[in-house]
PDB file of N, CA, C, O and CB in Angstrom:
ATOM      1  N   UNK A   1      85.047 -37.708-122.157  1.00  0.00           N
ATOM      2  CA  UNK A   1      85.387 -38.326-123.421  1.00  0.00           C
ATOM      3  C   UNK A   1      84.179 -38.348-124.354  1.00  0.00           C
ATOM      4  O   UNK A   1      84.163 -38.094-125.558  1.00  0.00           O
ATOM      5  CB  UNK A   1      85.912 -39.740-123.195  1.00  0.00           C
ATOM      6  N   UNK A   2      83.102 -38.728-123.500  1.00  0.00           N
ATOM      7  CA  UNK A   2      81.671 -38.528-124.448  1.00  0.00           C
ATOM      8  C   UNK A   2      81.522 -37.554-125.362  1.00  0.00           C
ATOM      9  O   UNK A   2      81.471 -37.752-126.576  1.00  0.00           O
ATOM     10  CB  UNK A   2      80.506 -38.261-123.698  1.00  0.00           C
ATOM     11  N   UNK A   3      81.419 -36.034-124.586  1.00  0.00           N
ATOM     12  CA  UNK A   3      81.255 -34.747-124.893  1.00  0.00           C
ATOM     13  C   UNK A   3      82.006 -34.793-126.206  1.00  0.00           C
ATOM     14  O   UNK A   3      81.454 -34.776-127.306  1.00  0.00           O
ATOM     15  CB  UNK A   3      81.749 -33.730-123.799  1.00  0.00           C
ATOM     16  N   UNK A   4      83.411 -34.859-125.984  1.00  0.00           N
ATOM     17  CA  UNK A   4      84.689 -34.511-127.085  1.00  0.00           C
ATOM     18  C   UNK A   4      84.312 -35.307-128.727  1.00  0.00           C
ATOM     19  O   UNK A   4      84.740 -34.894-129.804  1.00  0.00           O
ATOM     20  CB  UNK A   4      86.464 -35.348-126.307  1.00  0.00           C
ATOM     21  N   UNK A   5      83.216 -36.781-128.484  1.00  0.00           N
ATOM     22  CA  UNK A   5      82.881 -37.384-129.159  1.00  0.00           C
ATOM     23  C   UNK A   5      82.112 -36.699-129.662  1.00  0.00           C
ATOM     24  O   UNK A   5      82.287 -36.352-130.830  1.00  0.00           O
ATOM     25  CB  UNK A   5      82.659 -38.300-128.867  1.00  0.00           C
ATOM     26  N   UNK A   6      80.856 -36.226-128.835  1.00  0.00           N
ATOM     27  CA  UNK A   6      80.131 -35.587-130.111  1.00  0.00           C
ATOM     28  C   UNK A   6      80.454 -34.623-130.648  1.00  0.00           C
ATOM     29  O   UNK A   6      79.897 -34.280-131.691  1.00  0.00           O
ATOM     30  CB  UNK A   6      79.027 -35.278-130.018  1.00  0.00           C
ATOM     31  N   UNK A   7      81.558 -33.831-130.028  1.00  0.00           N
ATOM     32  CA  UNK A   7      81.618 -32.324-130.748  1.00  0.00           C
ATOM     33  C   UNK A   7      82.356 -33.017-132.184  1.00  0.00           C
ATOM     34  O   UNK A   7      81.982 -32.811-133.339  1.00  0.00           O
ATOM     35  CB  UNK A   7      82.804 -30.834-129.708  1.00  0.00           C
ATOM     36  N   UNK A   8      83.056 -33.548-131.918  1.00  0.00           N
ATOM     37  CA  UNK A   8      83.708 -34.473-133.584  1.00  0.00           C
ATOM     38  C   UNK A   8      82.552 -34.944-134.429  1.00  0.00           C
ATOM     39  O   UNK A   8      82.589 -34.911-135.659  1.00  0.00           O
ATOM     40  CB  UNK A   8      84.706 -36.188-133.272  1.00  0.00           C
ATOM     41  N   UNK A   9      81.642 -35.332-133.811  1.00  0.00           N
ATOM     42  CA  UNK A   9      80.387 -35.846-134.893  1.00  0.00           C
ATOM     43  C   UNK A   9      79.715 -34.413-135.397  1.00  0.00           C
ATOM     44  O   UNK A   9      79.490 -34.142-136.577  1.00  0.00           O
ATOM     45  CB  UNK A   9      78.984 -36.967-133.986  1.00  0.00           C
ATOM     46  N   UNK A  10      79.416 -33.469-134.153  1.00  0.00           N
ATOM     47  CA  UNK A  10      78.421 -32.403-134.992  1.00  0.00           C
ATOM     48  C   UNK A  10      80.192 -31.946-135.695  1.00  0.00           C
ATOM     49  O   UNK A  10      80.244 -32.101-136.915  1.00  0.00           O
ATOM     50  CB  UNK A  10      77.112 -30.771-133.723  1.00  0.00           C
ATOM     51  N   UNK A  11      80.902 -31.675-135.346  1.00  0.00           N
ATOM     52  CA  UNK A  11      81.751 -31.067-136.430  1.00  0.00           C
ATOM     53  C   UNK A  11      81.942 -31.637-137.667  1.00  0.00           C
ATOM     54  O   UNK A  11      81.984 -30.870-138.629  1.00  0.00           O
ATOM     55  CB  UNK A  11      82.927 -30.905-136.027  1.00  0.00           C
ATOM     56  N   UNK A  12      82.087 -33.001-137.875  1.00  0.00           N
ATOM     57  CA  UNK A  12      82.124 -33.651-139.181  1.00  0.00           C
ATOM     58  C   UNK A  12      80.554 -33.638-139.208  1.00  0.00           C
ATOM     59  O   UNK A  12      80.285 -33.450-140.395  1.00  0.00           O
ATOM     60  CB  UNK A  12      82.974 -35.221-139.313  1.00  0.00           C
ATOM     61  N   UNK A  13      79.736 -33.711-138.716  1.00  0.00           N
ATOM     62  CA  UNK A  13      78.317 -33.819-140.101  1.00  0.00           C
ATOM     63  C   UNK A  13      77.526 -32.308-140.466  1.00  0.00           C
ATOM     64  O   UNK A  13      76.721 -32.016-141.350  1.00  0.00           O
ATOM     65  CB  UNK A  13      76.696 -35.033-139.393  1.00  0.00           C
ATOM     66  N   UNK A  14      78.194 -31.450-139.282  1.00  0.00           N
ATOM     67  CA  UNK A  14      77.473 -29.807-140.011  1.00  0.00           C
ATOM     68  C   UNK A  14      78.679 -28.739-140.537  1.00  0.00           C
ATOM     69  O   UNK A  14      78.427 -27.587-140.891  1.00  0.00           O
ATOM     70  CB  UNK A  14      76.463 -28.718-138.537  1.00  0.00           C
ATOM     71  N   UNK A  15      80.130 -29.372-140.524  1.00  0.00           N
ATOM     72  CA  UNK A  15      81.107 -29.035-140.566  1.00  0.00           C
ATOM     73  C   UNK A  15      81.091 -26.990-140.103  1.00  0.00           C
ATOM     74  O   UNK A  15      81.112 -25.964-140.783  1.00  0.00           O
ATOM     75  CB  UNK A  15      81.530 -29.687-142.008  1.00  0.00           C
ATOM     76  N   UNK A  16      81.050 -27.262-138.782  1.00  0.00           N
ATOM     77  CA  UNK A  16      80.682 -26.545-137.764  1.00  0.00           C
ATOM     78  C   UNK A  16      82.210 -26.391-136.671  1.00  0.00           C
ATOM     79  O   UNK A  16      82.672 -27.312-135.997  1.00  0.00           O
ATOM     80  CB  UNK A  16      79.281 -27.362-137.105  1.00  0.00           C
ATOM     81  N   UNK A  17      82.812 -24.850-136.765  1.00  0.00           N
ATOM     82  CA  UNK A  17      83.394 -25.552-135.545  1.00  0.00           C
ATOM     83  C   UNK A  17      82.597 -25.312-133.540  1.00  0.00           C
ATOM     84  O   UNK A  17      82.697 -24.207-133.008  1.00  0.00           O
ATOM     85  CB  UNK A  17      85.145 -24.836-135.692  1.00  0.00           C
ATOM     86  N   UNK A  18      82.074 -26.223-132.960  1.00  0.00           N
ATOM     87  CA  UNK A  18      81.704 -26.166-131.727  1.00  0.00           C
ATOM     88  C   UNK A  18      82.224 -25.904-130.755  1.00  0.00           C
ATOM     89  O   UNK A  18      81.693 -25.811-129.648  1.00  0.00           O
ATOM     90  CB  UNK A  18      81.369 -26.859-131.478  1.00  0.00           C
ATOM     91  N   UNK A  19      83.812 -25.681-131.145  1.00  0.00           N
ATOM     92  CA  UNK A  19      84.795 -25.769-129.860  1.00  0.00           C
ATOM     93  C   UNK A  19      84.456 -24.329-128.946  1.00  0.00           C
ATOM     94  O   UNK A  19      84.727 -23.211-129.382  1.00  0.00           O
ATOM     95  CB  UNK A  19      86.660 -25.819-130.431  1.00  0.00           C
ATOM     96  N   UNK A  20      83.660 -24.632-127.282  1.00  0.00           N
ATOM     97  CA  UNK A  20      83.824 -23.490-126.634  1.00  0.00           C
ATOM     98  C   UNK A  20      82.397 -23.135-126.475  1.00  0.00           C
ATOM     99  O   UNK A  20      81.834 -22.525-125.566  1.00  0.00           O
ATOM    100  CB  UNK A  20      84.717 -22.479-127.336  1.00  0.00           C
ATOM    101  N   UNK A  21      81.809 -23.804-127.877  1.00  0.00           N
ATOM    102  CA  UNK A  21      80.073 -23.247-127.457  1.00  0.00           C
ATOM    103  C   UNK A  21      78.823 -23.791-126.776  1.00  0.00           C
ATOM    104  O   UNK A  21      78.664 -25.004-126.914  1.00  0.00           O
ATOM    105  CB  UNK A  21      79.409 -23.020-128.542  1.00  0.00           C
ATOM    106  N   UNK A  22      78.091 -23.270-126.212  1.00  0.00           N
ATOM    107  CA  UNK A  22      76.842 -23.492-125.637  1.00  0.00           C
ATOM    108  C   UNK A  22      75.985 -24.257-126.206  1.00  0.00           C
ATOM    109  O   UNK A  22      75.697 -24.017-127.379  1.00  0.00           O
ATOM    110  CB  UNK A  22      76.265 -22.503-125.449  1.00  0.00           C
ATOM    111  N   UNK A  23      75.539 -25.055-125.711  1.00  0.00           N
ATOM    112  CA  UNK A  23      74.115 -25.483-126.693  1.00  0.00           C
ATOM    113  C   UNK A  23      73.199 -24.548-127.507  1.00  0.00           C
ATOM    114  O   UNK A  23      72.514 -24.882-128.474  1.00  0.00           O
ATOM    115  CB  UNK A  23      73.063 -26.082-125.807  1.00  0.00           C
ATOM    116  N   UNK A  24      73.278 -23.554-127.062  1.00  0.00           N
ATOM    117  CA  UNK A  24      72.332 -22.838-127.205  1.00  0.00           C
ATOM    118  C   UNK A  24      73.158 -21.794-128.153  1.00  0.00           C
ATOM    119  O   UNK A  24      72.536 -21.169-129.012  1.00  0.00           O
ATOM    120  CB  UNK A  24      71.657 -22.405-125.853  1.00  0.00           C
ATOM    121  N   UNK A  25      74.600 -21.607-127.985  1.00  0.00           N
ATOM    122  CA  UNK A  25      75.089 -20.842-129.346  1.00  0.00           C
ATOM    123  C   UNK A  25      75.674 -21.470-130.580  1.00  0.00           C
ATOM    124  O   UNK A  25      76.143 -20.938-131.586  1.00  0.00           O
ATOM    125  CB  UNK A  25      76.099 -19.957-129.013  1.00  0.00           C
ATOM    126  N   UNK A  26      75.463 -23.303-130.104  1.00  0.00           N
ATOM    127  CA  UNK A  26      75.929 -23.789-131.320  1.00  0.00           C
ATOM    128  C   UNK A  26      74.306 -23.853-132.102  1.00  0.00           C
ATOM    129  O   UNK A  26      74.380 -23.749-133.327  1.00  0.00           O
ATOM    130  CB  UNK A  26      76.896 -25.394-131.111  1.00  0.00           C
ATOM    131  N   UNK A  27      73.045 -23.991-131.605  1.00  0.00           N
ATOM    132  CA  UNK A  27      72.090 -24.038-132.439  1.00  0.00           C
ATOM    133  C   UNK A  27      71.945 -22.592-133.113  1.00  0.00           C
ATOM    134  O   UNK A  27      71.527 -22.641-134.270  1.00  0.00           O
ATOM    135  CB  UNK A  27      70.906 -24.542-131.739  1.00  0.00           C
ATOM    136  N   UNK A  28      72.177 -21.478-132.672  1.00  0.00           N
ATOM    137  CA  UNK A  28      72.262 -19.977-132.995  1.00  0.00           C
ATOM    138  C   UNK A  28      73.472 -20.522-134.442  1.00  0.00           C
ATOM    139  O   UNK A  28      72.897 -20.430-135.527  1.00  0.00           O
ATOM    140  CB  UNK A  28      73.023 -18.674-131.311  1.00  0.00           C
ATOM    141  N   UNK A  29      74.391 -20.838-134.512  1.00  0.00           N
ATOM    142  CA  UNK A  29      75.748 -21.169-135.214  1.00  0.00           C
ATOM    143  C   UNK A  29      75.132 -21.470-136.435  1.00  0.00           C
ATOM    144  O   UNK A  29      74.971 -20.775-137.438  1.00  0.00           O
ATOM    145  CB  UNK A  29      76.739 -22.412-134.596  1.00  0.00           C
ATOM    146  N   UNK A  30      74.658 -23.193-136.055  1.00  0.00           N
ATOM    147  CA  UNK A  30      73.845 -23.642-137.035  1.00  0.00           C
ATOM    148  C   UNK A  30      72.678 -23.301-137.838  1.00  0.00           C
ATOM    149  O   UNK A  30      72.327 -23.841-138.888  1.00  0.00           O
ATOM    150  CB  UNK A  30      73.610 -24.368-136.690  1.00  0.00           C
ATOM    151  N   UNK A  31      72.083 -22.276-137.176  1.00  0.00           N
ATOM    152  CA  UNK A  31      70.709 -21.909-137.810  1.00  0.00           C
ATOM    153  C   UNK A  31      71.056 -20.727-138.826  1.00  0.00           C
ATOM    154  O   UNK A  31      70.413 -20.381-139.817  1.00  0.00           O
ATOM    155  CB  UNK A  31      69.522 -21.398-136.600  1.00  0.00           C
ATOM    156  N   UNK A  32      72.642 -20.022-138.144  1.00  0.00           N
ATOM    157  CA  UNK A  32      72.559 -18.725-139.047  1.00  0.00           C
ATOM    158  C   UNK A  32      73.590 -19.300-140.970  1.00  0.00           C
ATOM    159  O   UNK A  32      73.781 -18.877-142.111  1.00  0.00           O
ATOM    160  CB  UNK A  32      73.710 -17.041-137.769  1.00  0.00           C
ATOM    161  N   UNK A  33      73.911 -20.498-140.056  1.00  0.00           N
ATOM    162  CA  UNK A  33      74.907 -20.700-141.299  1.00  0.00           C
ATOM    163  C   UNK A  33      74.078 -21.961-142.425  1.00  0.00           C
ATOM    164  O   UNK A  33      74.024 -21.880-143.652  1.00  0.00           O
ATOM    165  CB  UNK A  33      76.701 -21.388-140.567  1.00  0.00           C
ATOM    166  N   UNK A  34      73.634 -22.817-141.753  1.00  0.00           N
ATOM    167  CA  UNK A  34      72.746 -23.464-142.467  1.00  0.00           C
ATOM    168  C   UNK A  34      71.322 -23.335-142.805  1.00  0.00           C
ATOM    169  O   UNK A  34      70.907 -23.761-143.882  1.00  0.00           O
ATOM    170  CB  UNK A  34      72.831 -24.319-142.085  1.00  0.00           C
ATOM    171  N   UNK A  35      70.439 -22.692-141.824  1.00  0.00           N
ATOM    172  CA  UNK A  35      69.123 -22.365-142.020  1.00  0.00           C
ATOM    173  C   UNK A  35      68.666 -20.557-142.345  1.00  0.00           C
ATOM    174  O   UNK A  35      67.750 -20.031-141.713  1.00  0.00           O
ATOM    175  CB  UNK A  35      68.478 -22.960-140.655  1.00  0.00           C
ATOM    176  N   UNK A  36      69.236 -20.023-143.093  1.00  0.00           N
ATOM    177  CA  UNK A  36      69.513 -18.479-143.011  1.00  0.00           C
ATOM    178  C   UNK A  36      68.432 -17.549-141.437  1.00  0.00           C
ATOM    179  O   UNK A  36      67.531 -16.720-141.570  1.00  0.00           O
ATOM    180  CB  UNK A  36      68.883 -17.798-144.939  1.00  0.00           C
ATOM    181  N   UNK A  37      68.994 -18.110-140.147  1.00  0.00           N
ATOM    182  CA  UNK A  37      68.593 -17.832-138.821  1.00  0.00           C
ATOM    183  C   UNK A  37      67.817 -18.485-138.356  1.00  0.00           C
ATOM    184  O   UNK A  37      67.710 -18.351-137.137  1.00  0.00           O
ATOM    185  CB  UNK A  37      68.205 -16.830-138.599  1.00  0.00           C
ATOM    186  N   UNK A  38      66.867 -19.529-139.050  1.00  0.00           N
ATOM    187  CA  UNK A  38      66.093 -20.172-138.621  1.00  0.00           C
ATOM    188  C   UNK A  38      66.199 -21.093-137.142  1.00  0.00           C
ATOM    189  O   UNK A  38      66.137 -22.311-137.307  1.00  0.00           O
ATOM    190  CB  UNK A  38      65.921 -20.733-139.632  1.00  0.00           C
ATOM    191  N   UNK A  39      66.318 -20.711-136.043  1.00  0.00           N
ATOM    192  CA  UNK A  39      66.565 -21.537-134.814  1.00  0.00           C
ATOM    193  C   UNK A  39      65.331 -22.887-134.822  1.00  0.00           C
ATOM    194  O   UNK A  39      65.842 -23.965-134.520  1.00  0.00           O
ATOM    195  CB  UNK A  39      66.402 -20.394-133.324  1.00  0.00           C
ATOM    196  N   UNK A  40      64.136 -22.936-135.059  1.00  0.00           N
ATOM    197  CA  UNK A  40      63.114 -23.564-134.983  1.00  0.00           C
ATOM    198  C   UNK A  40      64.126 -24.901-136.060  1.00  0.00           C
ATOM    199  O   UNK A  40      64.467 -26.054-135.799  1.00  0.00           O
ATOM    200  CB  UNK A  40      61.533 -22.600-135.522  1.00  0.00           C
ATOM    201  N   UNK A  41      64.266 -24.275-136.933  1.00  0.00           N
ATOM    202  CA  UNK A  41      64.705 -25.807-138.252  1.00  0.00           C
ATOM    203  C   UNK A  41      66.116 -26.380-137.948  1.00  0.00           C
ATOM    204  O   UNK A  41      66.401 -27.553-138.187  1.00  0.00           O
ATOM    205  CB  UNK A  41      64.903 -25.205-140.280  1.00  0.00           C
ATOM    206  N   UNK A  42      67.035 -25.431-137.375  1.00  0.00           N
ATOM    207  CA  UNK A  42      68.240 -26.304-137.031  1.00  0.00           C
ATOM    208  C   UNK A  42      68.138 -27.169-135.745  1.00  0.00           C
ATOM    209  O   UNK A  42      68.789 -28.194-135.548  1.00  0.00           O
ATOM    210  CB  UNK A  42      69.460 -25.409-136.871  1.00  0.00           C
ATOM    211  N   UNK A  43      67.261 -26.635-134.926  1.00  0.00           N
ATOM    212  CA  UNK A  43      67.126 -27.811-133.403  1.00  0.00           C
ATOM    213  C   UNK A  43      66.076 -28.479-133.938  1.00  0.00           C
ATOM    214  O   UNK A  43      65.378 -28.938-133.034  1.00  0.00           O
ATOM    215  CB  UNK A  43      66.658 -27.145-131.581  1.00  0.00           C
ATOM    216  N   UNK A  44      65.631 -28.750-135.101  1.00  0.00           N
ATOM    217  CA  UNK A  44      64.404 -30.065-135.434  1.00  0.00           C
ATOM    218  C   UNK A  44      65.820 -30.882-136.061  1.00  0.00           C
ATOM    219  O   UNK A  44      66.213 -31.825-135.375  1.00  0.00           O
ATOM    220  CB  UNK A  44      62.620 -29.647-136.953  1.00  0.00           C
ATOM    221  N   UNK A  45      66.431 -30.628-137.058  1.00  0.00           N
ATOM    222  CA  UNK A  45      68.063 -31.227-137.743  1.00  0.00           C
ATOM    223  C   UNK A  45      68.400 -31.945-136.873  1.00  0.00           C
ATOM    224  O   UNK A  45      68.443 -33.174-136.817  1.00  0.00           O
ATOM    225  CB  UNK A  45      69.397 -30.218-138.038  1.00  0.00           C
ATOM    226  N   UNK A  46      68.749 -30.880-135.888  1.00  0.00           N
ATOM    227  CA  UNK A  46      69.720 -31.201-135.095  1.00  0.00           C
ATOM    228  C   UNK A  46      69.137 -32.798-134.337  1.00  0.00           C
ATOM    229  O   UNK A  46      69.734 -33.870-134.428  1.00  0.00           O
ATOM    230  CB  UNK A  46      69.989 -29.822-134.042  1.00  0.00           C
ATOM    231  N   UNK A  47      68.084 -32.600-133.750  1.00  0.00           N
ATOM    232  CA  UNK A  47      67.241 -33.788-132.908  1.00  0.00           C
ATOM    233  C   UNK A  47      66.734 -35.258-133.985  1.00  0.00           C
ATOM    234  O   UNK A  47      66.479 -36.429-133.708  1.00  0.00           O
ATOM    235  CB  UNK A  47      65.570 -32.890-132.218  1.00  0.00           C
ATOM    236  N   UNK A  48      66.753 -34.635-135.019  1.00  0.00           N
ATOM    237  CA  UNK A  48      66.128 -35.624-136.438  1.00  0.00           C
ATOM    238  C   UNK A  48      67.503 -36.448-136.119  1.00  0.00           C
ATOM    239  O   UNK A  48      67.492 -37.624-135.755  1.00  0.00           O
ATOM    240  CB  UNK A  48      65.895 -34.719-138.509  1.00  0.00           C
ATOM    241  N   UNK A  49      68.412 -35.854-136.261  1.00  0.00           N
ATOM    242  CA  UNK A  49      69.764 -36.621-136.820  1.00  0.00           C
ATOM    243  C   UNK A  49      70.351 -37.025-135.192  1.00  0.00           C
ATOM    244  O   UNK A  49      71.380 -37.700-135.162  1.00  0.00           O
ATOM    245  CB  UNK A  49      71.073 -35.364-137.962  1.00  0.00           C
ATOM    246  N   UNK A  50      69.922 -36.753-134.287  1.00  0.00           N
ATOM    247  CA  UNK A  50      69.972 -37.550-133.081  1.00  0.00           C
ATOM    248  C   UNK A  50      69.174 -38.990-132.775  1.00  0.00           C
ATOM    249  O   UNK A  50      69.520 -40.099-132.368  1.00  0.00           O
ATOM    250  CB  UNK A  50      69.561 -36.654-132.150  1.00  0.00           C
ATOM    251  N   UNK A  51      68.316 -38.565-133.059  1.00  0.00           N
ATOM    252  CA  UNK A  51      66.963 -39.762-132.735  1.00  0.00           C
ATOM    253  C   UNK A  51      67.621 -40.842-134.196  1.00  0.00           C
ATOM    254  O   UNK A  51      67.745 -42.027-133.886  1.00  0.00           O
ATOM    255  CB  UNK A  51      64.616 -38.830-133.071  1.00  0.00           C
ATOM    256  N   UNK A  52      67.898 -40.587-135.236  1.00  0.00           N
ATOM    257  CA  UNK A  52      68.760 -41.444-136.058  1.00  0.00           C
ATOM    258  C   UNK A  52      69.419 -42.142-135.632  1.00  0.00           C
ATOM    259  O   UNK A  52      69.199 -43.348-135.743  1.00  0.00           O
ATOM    260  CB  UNK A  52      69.442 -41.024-136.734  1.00  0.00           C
ATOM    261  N   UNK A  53      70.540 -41.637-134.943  1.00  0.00           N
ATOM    262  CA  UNK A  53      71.988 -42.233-134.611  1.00  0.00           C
ATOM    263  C   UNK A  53      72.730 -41.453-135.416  1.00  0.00           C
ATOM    264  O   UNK A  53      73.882 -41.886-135.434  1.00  0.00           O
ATOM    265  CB  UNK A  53      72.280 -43.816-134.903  1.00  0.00           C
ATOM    266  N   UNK A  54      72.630 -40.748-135.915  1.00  0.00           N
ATOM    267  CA  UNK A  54      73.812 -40.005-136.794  1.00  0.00           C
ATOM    268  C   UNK A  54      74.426 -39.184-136.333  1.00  0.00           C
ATOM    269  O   UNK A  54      74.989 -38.493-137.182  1.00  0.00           O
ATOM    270  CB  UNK A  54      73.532 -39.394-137.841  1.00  0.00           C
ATOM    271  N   UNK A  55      74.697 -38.759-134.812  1.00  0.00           N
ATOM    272  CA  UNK A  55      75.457 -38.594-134.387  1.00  0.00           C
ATOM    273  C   UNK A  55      76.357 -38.984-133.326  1.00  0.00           C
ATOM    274  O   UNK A  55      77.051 -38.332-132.545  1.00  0.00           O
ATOM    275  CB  UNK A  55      75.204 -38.041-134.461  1.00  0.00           C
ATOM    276  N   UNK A  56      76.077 -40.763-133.582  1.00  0.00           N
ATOM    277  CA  UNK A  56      76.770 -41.285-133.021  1.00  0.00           C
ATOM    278  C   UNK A  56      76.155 -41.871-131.487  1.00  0.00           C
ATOM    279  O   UNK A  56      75.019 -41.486-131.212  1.00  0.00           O
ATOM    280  CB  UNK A  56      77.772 -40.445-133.107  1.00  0.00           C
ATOM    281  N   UNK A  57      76.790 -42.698-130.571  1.00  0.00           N
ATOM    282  CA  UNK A  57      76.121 -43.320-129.579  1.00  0.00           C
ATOM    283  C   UNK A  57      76.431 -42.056-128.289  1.00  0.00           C
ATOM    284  O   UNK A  57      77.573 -41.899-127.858  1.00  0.00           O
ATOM    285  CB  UNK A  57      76.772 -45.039-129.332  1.00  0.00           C
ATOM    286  N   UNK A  58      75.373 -41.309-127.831  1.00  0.00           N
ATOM    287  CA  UNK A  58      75.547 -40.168-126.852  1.00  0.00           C
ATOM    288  C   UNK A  58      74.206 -40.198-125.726  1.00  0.00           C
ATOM    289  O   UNK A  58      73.122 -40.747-125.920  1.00  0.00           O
ATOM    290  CB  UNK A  58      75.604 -38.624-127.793  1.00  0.00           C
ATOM    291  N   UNK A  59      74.579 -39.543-124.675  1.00  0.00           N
ATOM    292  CA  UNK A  59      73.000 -39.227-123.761  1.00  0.00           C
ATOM    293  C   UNK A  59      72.939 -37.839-123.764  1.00  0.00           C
ATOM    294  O   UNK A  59      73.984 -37.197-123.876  1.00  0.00           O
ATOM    295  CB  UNK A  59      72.877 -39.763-121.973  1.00  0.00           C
ATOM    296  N   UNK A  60      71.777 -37.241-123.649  1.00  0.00           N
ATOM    297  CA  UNK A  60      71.881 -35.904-123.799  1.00  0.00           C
ATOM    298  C   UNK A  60      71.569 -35.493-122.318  1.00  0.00           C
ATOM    299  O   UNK A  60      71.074 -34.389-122.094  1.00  0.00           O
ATOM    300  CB  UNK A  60      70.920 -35.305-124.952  1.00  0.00           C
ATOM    301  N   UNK A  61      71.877 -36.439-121.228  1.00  0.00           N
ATOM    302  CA  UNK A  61      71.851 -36.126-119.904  1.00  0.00           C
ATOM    303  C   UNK A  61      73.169 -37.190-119.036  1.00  0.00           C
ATOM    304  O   UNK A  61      73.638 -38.140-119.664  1.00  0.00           O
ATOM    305  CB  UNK A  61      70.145 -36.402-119.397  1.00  0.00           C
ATOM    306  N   UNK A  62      73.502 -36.987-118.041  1.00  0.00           N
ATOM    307  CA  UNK A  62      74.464 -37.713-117.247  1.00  0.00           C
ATOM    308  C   UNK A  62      73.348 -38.841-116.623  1.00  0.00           C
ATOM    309  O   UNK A  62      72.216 -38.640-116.182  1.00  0.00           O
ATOM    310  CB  UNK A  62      75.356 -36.650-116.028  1.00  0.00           C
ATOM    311  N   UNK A  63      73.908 -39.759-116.724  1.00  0.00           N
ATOM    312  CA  UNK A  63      72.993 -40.760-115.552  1.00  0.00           C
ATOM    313  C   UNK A  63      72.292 -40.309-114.136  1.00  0.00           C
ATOM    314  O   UNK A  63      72.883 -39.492-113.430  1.00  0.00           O
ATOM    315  CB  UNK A  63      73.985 -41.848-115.002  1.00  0.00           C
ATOM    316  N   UNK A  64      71.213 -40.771-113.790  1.00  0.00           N
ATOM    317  CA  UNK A  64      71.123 -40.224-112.260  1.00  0.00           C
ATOM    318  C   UNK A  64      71.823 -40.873-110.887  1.00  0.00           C
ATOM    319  O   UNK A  64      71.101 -41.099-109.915  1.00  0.00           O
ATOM    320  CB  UNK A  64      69.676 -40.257-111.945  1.00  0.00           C
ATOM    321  N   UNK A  65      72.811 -41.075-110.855  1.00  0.00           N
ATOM    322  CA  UNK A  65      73.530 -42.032-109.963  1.00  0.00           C
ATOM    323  C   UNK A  65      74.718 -41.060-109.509  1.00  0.00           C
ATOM    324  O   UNK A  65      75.584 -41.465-108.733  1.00  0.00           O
ATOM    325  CB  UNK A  65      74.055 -43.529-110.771  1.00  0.00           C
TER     326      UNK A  65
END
């Protein structure tokens, strides 16, 4: 349920669709459509607007339990 949460947050705040992608091909996504390829400036965005809260209450790991 978490996951599904954030993909609704990065989809409403980079109006992005994420459905299906990798971490690593949604920052590719984001960098080619918002940063003209820049990977370095969309995963600083991306983490800026994490460490905010602006994308909402998430862990970017599972608990260790």
């Amino acid at each position: 349920v978490e996951a599904d949460n954030l993909r609704g947050e990065l989809r409403n705040r980079y109006s992005l669709d994420v459905h299906g992608s990798s971490p690593e091909e949604f920052i590719e996504l984001m960098a080619n459509e918002m940063f003209k390829g820049d990977k370095e400036a969309a995963g600083t965005r991306l983490l800026r607007d994490y460490r905010k809260g602006r994308l909402g209450v998430c862990a970017l790991e599972d608990p260790p339990y």
